[in-house]
C-alpha positions in Angstrom: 0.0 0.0 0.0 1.6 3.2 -0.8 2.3 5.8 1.5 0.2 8.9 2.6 2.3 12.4 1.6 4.9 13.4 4.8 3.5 17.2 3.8 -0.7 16.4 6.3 -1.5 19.9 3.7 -1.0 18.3 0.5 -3.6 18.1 -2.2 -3.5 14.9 -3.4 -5.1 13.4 -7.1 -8.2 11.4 -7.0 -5.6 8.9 -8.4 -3.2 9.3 -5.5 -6.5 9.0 -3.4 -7.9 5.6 -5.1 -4.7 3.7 -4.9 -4.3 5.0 -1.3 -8.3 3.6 -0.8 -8.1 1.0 -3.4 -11.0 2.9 -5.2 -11.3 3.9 -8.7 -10.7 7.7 -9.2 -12.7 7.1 -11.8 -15.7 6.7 -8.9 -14.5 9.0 -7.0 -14.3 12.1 -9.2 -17.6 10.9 -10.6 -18.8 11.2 -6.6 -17.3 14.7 -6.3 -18.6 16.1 -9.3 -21.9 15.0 -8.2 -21.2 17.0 -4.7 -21.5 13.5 -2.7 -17.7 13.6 -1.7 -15.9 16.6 -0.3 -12.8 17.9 -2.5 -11.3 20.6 -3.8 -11.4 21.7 -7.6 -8.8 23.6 -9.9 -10.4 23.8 -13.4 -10.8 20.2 -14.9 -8.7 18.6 -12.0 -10.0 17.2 -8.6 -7.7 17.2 -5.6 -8.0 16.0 -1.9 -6.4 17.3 1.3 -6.3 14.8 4.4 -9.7 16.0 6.3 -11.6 15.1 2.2 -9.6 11.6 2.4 -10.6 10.9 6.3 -14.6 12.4 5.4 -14.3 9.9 2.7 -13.5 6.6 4.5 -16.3 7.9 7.0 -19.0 8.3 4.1 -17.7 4.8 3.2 -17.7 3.1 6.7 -21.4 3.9 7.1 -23.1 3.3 3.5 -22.0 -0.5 3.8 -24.6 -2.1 1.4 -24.8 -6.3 1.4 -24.3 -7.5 -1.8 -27.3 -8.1 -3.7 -28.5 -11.5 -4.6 -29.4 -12.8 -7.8 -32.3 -14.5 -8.7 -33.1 -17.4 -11.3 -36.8 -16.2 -13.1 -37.2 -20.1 -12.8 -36.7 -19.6 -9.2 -39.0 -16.8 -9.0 -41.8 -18.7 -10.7 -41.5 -21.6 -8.4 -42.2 -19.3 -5.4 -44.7 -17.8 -7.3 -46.5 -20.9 -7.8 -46.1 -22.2 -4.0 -47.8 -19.6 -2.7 
């Protein structure tokens, strides 16, 4: 895992940011462009300072979502059928 900057003021890149997370900065300018994540903007680029990176892994400690299961329609028919 790479190493957070030794400067705690650094702006860092949402790429910096989703190797550091093991997210996709992808996602997470997506996320910040749609105002959901906290960062800081300088034209076309997207940077985050230590207090976006630690709101970040907050947001992402509490929207835990299981995973979804899937479904066979044949499956669905069956229970349709039982009841």
């Amino acid at each position: 895992m790479p190493e957070p900057p030794a400067d705690p003021d650094a702006l860092l890149t949402a790429e910096e940011v989703g190797e550091l997370l093991q997210l996709s900065p992808r996602t997470l300018k997506a996320q910040a462009a749609a105002g959901v994540l906290p960062h800081h903007r300088f034209g076309k680029d997207y940077r985050l300072g230590r207090a976006d990176v630690s709101e970040i892994v907050r947001l992402g400690a509490t929207e835990v979502k299981p995973p979804r299961r899937r479904v066979s329609v044949a499956d669905v028919a069956q229970d349709f059928r039982a009841a």
